[in-house]
BALOBA-1460 file (C-alpha; in Angstrom, 3 decimals):
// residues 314
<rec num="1" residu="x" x="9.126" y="15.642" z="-11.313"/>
<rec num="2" residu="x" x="11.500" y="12.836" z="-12.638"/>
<rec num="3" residu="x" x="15.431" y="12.760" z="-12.392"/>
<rec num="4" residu="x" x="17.070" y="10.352" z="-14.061"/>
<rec num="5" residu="x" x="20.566" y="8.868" z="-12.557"/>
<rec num="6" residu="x" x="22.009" y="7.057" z="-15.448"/>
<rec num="7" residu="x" x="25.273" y="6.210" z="-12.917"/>
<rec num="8" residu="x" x="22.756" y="4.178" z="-10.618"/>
<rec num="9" residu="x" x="20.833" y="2.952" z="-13.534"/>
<rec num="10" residu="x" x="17.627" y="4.493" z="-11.795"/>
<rec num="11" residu="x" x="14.610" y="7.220" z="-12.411"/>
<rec num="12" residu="x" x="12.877" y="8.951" z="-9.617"/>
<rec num="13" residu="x" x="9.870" y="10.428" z="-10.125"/>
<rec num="14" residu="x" x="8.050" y="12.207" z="-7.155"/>
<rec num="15" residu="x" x="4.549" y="13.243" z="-7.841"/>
<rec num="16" residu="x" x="2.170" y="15.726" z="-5.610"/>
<rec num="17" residu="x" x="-1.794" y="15.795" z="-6.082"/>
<rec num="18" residu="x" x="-4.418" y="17.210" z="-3.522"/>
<rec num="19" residu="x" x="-4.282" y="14.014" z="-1.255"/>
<rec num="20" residu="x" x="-0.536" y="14.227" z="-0.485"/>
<rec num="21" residu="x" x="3.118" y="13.201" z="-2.693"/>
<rec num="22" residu="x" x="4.725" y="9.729" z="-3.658"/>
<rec num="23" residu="x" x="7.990" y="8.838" z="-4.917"/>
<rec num="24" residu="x" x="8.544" y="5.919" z="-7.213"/>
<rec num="25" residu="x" x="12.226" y="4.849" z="-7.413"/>
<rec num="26" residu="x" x="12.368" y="2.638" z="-10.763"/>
<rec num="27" residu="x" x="15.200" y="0.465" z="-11.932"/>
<rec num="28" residu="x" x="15.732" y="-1.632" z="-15.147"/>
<rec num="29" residu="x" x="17.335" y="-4.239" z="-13.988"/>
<rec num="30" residu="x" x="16.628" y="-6.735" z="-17.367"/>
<rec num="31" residu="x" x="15.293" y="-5.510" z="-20.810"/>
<rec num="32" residu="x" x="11.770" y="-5.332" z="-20.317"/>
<rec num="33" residu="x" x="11.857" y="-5.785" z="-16.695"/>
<rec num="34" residu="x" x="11.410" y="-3.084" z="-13.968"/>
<rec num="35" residu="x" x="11.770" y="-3.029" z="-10.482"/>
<rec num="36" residu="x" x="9.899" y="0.095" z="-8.575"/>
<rec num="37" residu="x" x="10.492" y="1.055" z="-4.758"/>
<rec num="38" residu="x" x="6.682" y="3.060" z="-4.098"/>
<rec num="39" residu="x" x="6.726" y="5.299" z="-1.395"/>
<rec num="40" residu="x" x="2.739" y="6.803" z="-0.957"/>
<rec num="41" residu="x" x="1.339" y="9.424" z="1.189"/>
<rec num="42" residu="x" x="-0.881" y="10.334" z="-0.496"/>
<rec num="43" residu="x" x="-4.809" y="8.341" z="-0.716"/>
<rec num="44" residu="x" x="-4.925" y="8.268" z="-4.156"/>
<rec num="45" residu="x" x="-3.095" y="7.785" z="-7.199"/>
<rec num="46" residu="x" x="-3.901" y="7.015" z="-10.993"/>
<rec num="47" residu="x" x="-0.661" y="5.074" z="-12.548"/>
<rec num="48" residu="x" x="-0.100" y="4.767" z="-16.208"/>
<rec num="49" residu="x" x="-1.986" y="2.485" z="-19.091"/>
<rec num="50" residu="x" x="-0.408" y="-0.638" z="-19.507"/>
<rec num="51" residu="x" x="-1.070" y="-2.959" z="-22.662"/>
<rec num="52" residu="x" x="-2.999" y="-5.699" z="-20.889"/>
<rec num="53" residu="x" x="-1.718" y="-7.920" z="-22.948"/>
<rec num="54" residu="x" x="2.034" y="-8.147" z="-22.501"/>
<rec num="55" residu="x" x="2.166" y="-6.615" z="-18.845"/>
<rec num="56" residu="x" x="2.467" y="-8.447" z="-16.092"/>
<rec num="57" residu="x" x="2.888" y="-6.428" z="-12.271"/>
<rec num="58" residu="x" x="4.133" y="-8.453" z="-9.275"/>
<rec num="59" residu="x" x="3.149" y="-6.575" z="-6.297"/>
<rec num="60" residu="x" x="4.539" y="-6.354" z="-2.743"/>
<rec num="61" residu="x" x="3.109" y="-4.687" z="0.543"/>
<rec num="62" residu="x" x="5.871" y="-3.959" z="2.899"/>
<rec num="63" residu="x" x="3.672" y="-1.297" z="5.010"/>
<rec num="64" residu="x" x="-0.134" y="-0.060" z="4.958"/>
<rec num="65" residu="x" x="-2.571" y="-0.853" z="2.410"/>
<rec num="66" residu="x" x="-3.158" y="-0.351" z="-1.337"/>
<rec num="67" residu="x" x="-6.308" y="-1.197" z="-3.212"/>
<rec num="68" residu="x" x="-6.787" y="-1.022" z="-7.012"/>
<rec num="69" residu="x" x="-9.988" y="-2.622" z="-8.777"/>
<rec num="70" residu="x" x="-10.073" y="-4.983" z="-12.084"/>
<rec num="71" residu="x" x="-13.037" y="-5.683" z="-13.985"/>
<rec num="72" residu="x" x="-16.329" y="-5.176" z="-11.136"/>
<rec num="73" residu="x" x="-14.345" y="-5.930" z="-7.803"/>
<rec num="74" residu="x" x="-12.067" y="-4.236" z="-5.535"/>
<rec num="75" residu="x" x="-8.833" y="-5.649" z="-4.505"/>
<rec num="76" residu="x" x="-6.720" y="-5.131" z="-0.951"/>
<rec num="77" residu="x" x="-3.144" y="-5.547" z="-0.021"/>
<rec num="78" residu="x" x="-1.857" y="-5.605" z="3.346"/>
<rec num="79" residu="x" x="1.818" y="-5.449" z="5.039"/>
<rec num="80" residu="x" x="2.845" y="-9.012" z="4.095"/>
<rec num="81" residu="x" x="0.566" y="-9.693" z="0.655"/>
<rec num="82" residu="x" x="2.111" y="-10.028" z="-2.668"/>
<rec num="83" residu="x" x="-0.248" y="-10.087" z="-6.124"/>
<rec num="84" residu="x" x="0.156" y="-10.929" z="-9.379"/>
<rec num="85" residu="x" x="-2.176" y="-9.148" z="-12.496"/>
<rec num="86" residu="x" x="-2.108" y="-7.925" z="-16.018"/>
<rec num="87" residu="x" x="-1.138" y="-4.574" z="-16.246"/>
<rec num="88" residu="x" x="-4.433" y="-2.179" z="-17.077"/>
<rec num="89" residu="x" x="-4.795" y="-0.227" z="-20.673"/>
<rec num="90" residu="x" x="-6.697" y="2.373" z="-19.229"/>
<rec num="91" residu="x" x="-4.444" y="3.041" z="-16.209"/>
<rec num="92" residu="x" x="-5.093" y="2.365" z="-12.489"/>
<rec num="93" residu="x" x="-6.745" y="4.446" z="-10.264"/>
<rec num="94" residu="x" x="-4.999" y="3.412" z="-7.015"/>
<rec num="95" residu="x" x="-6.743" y="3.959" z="-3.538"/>
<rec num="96" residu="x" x="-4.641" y="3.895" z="-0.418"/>
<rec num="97" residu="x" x="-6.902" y="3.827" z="2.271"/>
<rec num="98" residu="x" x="-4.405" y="4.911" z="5.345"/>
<rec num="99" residu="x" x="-2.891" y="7.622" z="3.200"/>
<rec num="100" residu="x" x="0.959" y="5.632" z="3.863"/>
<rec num="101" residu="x" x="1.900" y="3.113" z="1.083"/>
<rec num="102" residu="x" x="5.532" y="1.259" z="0.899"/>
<rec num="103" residu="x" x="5.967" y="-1.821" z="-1.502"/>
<rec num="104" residu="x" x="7.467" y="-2.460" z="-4.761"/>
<rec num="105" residu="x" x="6.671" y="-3.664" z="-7.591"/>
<rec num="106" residu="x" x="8.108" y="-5.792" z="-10.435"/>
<rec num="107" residu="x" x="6.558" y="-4.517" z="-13.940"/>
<rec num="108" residu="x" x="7.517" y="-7.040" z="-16.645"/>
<rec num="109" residu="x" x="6.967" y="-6.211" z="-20.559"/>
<rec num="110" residu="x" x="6.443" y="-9.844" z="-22.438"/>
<rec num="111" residu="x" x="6.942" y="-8.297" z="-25.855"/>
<rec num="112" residu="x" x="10.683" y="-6.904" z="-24.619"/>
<rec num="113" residu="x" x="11.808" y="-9.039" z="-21.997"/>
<rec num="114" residu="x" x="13.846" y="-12.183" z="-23.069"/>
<rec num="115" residu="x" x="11.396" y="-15.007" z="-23.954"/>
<rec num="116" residu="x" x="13.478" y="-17.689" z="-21.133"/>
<rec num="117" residu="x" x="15.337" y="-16.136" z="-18.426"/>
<rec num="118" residu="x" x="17.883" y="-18.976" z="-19.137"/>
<rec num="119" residu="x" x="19.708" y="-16.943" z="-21.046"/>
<rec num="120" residu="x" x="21.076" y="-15.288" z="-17.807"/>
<rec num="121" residu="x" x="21.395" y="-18.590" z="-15.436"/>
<rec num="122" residu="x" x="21.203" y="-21.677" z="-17.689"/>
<rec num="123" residu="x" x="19.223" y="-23.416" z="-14.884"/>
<rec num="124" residu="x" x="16.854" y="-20.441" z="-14.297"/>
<rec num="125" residu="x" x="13.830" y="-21.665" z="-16.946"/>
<rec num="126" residu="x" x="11.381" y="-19.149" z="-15.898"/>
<rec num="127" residu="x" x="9.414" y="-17.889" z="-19.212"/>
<rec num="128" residu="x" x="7.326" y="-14.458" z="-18.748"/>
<rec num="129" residu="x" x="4.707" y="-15.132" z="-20.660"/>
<rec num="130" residu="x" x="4.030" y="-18.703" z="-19.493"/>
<rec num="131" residu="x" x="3.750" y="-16.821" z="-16.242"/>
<rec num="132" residu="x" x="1.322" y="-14.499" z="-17.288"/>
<rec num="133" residu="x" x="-0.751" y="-17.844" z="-18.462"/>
<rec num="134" residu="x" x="-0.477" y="-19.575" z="-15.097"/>
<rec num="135" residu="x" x="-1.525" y="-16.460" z="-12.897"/>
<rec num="136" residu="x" x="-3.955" y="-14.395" z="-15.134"/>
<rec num="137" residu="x" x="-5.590" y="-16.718" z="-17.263"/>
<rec num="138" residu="x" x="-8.437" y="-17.659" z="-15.214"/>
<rec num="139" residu="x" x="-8.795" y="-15.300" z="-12.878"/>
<rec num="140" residu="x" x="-8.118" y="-11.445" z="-12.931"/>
<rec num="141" residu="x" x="-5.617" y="-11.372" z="-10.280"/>
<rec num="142" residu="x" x="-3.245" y="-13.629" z="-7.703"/>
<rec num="143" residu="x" x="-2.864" y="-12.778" z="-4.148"/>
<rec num="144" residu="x" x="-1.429" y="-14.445" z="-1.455"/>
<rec num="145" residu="x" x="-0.204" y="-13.361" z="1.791"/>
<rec num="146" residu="x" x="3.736" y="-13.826" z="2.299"/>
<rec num="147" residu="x" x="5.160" y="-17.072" z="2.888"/>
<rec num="148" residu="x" x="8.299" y="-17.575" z="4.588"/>
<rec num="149" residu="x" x="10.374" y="-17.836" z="1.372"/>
<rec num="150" residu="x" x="8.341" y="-14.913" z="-0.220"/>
<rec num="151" residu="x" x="9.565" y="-12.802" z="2.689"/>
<rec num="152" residu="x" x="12.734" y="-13.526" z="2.455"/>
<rec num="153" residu="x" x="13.128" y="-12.647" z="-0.989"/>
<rec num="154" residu="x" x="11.523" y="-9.208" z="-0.065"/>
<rec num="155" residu="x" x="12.919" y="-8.538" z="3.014"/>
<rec num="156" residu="x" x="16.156" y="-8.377" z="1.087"/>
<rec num="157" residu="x" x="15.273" y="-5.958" z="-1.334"/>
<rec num="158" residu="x" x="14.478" y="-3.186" z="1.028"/>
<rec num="159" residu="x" x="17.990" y="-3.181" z="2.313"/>
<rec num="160" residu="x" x="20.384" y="-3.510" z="-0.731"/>
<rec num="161" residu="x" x="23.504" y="-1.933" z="-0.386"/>
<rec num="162" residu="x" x="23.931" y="0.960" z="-3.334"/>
<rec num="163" residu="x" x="27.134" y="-0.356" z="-4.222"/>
<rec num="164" residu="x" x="26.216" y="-4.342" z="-5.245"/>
<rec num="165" residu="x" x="22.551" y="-3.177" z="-6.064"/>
<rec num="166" residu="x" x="22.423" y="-3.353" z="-10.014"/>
<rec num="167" residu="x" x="24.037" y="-7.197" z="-9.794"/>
<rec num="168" residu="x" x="21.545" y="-7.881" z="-6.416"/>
<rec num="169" residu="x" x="18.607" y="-6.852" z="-8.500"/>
<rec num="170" residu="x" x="19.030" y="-9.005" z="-11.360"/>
<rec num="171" residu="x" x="19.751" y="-12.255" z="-8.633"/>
<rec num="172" residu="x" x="16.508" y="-11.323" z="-6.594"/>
<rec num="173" residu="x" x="14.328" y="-11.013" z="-9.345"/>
<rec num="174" residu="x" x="15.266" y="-14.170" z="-10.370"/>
<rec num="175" residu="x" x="15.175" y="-15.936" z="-7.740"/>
<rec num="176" residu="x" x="11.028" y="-14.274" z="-7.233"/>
<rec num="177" residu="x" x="10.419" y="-15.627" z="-11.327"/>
<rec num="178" residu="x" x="12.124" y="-19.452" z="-10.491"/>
<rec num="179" residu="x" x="9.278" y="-19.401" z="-7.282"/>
<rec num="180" residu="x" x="6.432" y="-17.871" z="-8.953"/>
<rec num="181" residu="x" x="6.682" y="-20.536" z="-11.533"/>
<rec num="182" residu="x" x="6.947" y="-23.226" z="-9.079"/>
<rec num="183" residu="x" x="4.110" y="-22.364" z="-7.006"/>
<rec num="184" residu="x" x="0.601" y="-23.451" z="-6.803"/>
<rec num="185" residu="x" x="-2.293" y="-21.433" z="-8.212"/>
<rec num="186" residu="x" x="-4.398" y="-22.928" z="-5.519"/>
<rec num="187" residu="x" x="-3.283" y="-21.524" z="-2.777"/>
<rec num="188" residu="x" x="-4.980" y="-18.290" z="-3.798"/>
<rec num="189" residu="x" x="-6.370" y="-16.034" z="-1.656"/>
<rec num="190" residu="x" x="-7.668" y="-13.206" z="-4.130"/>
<rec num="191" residu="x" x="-11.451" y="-13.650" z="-2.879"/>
<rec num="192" residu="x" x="-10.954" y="-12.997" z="0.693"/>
<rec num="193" residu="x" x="-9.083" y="-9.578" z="-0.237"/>
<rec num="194" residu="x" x="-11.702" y="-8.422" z="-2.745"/>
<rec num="195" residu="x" x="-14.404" y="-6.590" z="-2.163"/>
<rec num="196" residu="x" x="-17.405" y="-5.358" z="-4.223"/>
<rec num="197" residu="x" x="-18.381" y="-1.747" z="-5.215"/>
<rec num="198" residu="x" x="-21.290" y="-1.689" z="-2.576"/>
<rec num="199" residu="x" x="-19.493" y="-1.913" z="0.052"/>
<rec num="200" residu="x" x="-16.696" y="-0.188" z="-0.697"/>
<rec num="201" residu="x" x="-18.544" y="2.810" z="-1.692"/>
<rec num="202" residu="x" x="-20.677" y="2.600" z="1.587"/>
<rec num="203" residu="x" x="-16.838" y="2.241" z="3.778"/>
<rec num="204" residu="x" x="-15.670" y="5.137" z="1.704"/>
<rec num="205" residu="x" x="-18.719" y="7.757" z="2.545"/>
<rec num="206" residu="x" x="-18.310" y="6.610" z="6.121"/>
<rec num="207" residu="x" x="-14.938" y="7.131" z="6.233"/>
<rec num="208" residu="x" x="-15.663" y="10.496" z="4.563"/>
<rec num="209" residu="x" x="-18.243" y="11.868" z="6.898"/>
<rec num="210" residu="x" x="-16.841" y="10.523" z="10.426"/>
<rec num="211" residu="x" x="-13.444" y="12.642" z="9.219"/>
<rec num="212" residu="x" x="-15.731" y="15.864" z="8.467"/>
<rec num="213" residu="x" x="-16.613" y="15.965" z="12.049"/>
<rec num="214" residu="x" x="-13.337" y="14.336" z="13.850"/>
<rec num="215" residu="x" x="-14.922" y="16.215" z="17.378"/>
<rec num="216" residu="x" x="-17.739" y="14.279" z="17.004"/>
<rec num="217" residu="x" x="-18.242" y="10.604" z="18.670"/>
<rec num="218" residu="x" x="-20.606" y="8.244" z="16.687"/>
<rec num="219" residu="x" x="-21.621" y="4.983" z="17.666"/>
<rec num="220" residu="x" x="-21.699" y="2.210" z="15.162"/>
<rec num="221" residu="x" x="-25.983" y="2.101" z="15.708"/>
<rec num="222" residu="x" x="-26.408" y="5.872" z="14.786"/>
<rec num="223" residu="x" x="-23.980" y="5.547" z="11.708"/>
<rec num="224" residu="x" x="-26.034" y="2.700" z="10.330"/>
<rec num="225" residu="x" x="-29.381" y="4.535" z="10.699"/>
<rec num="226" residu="x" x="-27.666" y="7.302" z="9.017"/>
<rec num="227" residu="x" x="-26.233" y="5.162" z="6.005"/>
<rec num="228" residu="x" x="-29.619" y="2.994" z="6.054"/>
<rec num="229" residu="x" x="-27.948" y="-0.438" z="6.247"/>
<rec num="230" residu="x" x="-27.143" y="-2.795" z="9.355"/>
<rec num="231" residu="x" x="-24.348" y="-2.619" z="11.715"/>
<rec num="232" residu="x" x="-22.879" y="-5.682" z="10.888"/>
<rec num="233" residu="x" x="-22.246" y="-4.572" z="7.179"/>
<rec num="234" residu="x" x="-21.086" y="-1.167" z="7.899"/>
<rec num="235" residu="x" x="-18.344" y="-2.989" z="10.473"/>
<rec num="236" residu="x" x="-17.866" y="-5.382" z="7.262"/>
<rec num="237" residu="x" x="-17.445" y="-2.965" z="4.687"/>
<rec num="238" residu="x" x="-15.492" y="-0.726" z="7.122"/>
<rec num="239" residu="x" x="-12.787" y="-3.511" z="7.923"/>
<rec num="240" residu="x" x="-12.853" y="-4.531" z="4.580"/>
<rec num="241" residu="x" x="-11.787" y="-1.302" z="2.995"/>
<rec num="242" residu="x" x="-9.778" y="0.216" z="5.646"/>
<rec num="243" residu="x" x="-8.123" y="-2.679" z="7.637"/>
<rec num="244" residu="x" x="-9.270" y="-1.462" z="10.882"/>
<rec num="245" residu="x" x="-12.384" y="-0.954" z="12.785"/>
<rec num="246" residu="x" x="-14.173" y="2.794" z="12.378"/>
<rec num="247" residu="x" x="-13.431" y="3.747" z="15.927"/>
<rec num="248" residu="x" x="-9.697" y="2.637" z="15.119"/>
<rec num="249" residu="x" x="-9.251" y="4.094" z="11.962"/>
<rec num="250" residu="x" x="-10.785" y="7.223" z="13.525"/>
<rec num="251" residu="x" x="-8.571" y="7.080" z="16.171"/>
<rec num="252" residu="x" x="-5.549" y="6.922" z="14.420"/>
<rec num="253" residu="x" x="-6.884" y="9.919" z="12.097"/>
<rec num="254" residu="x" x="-7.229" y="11.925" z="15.539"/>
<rec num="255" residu="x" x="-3.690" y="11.518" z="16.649"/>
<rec num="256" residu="x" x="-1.918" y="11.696" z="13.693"/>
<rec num="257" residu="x" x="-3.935" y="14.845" z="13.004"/>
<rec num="258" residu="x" x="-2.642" y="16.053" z="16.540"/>
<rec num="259" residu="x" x="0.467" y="14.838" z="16.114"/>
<rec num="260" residu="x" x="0.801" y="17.715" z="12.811"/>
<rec num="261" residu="x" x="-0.898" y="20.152" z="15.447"/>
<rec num="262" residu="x" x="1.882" y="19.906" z="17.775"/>
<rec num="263" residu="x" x="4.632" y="19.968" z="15.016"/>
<rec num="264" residu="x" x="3.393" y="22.937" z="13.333"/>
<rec num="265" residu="x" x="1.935" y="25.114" z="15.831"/>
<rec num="266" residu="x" x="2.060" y="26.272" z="19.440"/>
<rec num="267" residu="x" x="-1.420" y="25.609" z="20.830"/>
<rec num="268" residu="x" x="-1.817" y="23.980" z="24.160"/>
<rec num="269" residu="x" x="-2.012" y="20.321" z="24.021"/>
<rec num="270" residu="x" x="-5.085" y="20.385" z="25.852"/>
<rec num="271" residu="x" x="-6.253" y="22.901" z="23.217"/>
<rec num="272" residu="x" x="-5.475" y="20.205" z="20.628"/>
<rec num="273" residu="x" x="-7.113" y="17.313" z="22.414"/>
<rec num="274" residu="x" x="-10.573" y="19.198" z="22.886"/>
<rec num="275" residu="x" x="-9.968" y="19.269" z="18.556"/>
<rec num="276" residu="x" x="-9.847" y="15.836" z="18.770"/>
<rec num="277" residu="x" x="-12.914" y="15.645" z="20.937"/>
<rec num="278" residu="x" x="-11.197" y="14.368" z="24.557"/>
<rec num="279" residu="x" x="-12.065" y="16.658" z="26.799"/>
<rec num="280" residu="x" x="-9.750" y="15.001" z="29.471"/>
<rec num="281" residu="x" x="-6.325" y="15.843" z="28.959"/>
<rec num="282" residu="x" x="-4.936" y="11.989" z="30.041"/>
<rec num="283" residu="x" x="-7.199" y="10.090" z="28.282"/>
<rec num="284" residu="x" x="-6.399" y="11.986" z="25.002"/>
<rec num="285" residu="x" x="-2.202" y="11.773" z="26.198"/>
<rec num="286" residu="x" x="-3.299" y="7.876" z="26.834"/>
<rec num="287" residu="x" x="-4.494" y="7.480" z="23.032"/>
<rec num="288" residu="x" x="-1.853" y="9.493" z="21.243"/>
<rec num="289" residu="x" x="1.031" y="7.003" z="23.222"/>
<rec num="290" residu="x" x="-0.869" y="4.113" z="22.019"/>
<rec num="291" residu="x" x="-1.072" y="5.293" z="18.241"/>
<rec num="292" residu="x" x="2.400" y="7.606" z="18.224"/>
<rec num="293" residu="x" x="4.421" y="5.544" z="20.559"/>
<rec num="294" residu="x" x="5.084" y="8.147" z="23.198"/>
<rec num="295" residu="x" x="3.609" y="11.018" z="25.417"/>
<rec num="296" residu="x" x="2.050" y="14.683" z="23.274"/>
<rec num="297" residu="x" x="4.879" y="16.712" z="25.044"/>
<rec num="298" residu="x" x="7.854" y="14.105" z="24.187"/>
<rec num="299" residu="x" x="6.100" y="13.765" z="20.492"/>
<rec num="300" residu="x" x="6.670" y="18.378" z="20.588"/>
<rec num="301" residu="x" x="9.970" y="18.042" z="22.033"/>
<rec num="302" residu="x" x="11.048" y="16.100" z="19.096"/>
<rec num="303" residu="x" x="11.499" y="18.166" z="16.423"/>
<rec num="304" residu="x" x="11.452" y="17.380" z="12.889"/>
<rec num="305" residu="x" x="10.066" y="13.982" z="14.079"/>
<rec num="306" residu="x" x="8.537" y="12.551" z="10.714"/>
<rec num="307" residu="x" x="5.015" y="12.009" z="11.195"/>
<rec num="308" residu="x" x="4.179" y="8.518" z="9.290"/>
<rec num="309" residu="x" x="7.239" y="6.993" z="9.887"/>
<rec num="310" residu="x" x="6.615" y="7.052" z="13.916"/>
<rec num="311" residu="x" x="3.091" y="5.377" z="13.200"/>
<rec num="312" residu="x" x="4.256" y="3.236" z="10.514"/>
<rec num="313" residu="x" x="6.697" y="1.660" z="13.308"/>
<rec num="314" residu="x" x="3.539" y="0.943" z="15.763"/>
């Protein structure tokens, strides 16, 4: 569902599927230039066809973790990473591994935006396409994790007051162009966030069957005999993929699944824990503090308390 505010000079467009919803706020803040807020819950999503050639996506991870595969490999962003690709032409299928997304991204047309952003500050010689050149000639993507000047050009943008946002938009993306353009392809870090189809298939079926039997406890030894490969590249593939550990990510899965348990229904929270698989009622009110940030009964006595923001804060 889309709604278009002409007034703001924005779109929203909030989309449901069978994994959960996201909202995409978009602005056009130059011709040929977008800037989108993403808000995910949801674990996957497949955005639009792009023409490779002429698109160019800037990427930043504010919170959780977004992957998205080029060519053979998989690629990760965490809170803090920012990437730089070609847009796709046969759409991508985006994965987000903890279900709870929050970035934005800057989508920028070649063929429509002006060919030297000079034209808007006469010292600003940023040229689209050059960038395109300098991060996606050679290599299918850029990522780096945030610098201190990176950060502060993004920390900014998630806090723009509504009435100075149109003229902040045009100043911050800017001011991202003039630094892309100075900065050094070398300081890459695109291999250490990719990851090949192996193993993320293999972290993806674990994944899958340790949250088909969340009252279960596995050890790392009898899911690698199960999945026929060695500990040490199921805990690889795991991290890789998911960010976390399997008994963390599990973990997390547990509490925020009890956390919906004691929003939505009346059961005894010693009910819900044996769900969980604790069958001691303070070492299951010891796990949901450390994931949710405070006790199962002050979590119920909070009502309306949304879900993924409390764990997002953790």
């Amino acid at each position: 569902m889309a709604q278009n505010d002409t007034q703001n000079n924005r779109e929203v467009c909030q989309i449901a599927n069978d994994s959960g919803e996201i909202t995409l706020t978009e602005y056009q803040v130059f011709p040929g230039i977008k800037l989108i807020y993403q808000d995910v819950h949801m674990s996957r999503y497949e955005y639009p066809a792009q023409n490779q050639n002429q698109t160019l996506e800037i990427h930043h991870c504010r919170e959780g973790r977004y992957e998205y595969q080029m060519g053979k490999q998989y690629y990760y962003l965490a809170s803090g990473d920012l990437s730089v690709s070609r847009g796709s032409e046969t759409g991508t299928e985006a994965f987000f591994p903890t279900k709870h997304y929050h970035g934005i991204t800057i989508q920028i047309d070649t063929a429509k935006a002006p060919a030297c952003l000079s034209c808007f500050l006469d010292d600003v010689n940023v040229r689209p396409v050059l960038l395109m050149e300098k991060f996606c000639s050679s290599q299918p993507c850029f990522i780096i994790r945030s610098t201190e000047s990176l950060e502060h050009i993004f920390s900014e943008l998630y806090t723009v007051p509504s009435s100075i946002r149109n003229g902040y938009f045009k100043i911050k993306v800017l001011e991202l162009l003039l630094f892309l353009s100075s900065l050094d392809t070398q300081i890459s870090q695109t291999e250490q966030h990719s990851c090949p189809p192996s193993q993320v298939r293999l972290a993806k079926a674990v994944c899958s069957y340790v949250c088909a039997h969340m009252s279960q406890h596995f050890t790392i030894g009898e899911l690698s005999e199960k999945f026929h490969v060695s500990p040490t590249q199921l805990k690889k593939s795991f991290r890789n993929v998911y960010g976390n550990s399997v008994y963390a990510y599990v973990r997390t899965q547990k509490m925020l699944s009890a956390a919906r348990l004691l929003q939505d229904t009346s059961r005894t929270i010693l009910d819900i824990a044996g769900e969980c698989g604790y069958d001691n009622g303070s070492k299951f009110s010891k796990a949901f503090r450390e994931v949710m940030g405070m006790t199962p009964r002050d979590f119920r006595n909070q009502k309306n308390l949304p879900i993924e923001s409390v764990h997002s804060e953790r």
